[in-house]
C-alpha positions in Angstrom: 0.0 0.0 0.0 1.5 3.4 -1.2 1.2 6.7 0.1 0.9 8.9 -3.4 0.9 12.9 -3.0 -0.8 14.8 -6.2 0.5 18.4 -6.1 -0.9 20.6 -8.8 -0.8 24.5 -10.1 -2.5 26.4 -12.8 0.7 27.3 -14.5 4.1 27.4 -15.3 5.0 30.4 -13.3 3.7 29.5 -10.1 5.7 27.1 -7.2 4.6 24.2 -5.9 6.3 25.0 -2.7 3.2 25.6 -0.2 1.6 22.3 -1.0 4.6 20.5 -0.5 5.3 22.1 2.6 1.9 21.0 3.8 2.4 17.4 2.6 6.1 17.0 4.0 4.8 15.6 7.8 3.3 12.8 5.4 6.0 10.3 4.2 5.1 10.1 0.7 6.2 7.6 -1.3 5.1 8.9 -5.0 4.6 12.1 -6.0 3.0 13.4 -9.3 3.4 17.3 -9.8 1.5 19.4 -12.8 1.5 22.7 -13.6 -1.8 22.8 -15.6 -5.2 24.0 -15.4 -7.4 22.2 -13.3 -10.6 23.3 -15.9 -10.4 19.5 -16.7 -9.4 15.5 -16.0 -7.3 16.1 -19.6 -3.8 16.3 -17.4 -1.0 14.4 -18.1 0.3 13.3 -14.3 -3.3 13.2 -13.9 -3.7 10.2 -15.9 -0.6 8.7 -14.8 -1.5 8.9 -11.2 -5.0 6.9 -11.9 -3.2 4.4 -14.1 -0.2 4.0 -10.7 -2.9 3.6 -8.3 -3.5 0.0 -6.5 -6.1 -1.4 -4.5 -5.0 -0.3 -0.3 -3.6 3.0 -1.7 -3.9 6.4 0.0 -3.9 9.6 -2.2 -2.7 12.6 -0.4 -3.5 16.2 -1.8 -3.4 20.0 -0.1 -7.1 20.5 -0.8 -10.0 19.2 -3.6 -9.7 22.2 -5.4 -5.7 20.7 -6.6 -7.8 17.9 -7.7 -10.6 19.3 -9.4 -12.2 22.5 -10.1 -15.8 21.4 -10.9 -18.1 18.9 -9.1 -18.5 16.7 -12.0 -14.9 16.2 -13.0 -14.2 15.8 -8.8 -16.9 13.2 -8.6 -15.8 11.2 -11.8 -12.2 11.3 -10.5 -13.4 10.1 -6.8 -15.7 7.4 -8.5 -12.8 6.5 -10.3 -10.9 6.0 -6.8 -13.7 4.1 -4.9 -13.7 1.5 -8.1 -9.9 1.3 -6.9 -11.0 0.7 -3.3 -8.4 3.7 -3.2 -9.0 6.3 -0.2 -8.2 10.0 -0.2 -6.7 12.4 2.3 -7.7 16.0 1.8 -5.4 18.1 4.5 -7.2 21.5 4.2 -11.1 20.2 4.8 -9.8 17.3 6.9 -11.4 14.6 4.4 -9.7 10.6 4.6 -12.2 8.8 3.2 -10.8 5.4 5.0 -12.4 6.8 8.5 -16.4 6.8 8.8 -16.6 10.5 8.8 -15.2 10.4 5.3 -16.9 7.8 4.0 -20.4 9.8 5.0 -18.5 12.6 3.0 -18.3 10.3 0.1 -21.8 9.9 0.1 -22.6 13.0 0.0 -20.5 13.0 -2.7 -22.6 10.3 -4.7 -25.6 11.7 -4.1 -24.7 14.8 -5.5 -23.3 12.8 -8.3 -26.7 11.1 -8.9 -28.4 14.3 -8.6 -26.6 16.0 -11.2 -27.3 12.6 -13.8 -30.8 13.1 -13.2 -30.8 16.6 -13.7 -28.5 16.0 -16.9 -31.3 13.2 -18.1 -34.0 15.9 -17.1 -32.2 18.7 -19.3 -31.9 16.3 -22.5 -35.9 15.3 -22.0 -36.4 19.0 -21.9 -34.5 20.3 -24.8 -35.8 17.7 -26.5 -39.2 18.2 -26.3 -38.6 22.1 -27.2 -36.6 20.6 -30.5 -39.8 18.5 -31.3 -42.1 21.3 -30.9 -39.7 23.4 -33.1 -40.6 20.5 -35.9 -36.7 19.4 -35.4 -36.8 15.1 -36.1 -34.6 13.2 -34.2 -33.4 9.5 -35.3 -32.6 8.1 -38.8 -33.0 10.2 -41.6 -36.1 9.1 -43.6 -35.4 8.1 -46.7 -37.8 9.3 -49.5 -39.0 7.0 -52.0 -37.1 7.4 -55.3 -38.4 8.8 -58.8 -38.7 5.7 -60.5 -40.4 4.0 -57.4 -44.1 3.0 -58.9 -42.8 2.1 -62.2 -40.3 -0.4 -60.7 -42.5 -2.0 -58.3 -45.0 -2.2 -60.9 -42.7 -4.3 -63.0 -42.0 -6.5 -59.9 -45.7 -6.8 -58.4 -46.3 -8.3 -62.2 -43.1 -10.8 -61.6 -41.4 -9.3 -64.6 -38.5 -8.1 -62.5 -37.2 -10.2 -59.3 -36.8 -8.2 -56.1 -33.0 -8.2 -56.8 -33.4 -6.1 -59.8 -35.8 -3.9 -58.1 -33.7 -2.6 -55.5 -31.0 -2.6 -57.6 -32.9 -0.1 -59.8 -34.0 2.0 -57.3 -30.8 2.1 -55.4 -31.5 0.5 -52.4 -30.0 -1.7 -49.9 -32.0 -5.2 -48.8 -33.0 -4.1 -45.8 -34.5 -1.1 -46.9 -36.4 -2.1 -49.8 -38.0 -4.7 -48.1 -39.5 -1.9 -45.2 -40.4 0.4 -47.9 -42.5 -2.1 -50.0 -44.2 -3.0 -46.3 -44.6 0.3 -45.8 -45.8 1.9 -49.0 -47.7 -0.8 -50.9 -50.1 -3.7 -50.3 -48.6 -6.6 -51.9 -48.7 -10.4 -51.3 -44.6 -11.0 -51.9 -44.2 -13.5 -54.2 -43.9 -17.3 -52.7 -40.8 -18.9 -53.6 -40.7 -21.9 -55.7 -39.8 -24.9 -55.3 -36.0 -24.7 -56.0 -35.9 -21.6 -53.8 -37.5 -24.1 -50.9 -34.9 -26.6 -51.3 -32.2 -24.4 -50.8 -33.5 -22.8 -47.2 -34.3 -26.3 -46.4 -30.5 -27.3 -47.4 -28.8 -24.3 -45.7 -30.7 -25.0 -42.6 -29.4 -28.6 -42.2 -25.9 -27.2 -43.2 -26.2 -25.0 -39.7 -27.2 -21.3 -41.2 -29.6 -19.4 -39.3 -32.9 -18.1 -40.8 -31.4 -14.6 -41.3 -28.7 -16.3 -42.5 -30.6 -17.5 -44.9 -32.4 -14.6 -46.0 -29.9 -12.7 -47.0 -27.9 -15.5 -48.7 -31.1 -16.2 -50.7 -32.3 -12.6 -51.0 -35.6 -13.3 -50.1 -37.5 -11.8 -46.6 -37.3 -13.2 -43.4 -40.9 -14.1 -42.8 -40.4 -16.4 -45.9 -37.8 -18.6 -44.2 -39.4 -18.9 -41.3 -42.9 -19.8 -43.1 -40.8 -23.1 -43.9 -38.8 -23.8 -41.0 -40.6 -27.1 -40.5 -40.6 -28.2 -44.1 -38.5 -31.0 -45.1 -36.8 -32.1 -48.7 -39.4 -35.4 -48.4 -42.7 -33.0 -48.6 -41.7 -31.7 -52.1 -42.7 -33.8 -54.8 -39.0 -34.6 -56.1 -37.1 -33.9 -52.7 -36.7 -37.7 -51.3 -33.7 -38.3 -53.0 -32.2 -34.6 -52.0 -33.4 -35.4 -48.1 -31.2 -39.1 -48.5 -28.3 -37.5 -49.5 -28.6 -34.5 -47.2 -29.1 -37.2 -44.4 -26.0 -39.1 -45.4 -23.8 -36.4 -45.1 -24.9 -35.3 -42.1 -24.1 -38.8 -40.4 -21.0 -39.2 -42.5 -19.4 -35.9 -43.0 -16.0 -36.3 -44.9 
């Protein structure tokens, strides 16, 4: 267990010679000295004083304000500490968290901290609501249906195009196609044939999942769950397919 001493300054010009004084009764064994602005956590020794740190140490400083400047960067450094199990000695408001009286202080510290996340989560609900009655959207972009939409899913509806093409030629990805045709047009999607049914049957007894499936077939997922319980011997032609399926399964090479 080590007794560590963090000694900071705003700046360059200034000495670190008052806090040291006050931390010389202490027999330090580490000390980590900045002279940077205490606006933020973003400080070199900082950082390499929280990366030192053990479980059983002590961290000795002149006062909180040489460890932080606002509540929420003090409370984030002092959670970061307690996940330690590493105590802290504050000389100038008497704090040592490893007695009960500053343990109680470290509560009061967490509650604050939880008060200010609910007040942070109360601030976003608020601004939020403002933005929505401003007409601001929040979320994914919606994407407008393209030029050529009605034509192209005429051609498809009809079975002259498959859905490959059609999303090809309306530059779409699979995914959202397949929500914009649910979305934006009543249409029975075509069921697949026969060859189509063999192959989810095949690819399920090779291990692939159902969305697996679907995208390796192109073809929604509702349609390879529709015949997760169909098997190569219910098609007319598929008893031989289901034997040799079978076989390799039990004899794989």
């Amino acid at each position: 267990m080590s007794r560590i001493a963090y000694v900071r300054v705003s700046s360059i010009d200034q000495n670190t010679d008052r806090q040291e004084i006050a931390l010389k009764k202490i027999k330090i064994d580490h000390y980590f000295v900045e002279k940077v602005s205490g606006k933020n956590t973003n400080r070199p020794e900082l950082k390499k004083m929280l990366d030192f740190i053990r479980k059983g140490d002590t961290i000795y400083i002149e006062s909180i304000s040489r460890l932080a400047r606002s509540t929420r960067d003090l409370l984030s450094i002092i959670q970061q500490l307690q996940d330690k199990s590493v105590d802290i000695v504050s000389l100038k408001e008497k704090i040592d968290t490893s007695t009960p009286q500053g343990r109680f202080v470290l509560t009061i510290f967490g509650a604050l901290s939880e008060l200010e996340r609910e007040n942070t989560l109360q601030r976003q609900k608020e601004g939020i609501a403002a933005a929505r009655i401003k007409g601001k959207r929040f979320g994914r972009p919606r994407i407008e249906k393209p030029q050529n939409w009605d034509k192209v899913i005429a051609l498809w509806k009809k079975g002259q195009i498959t859905a490959i093409e059609a999303k090809n030629r309306l530059n779409l990805n699979h995914g959202t196609f397949y929500r914009m045709a649910k979305k934006n047009i009543k249409i029975e999607f075509p069921k697949p044939d026969k060859e189509t049914i063999r192959k989810i049957i095949k690819l399920r007894l090779n291990g692939l999942s159902n969305k697996e499936i679907a995208h390796k077939l192109n073809i929604k997922l509702e349609t390879v769950r529709k015949y997760k319980n169909t098997t190569l011997a219910q098609l007319n032609d598929g008893q031989q397919d289901m034997i040799e399926m079978i076989k390799k399964i039990k004899h794989p090479k």
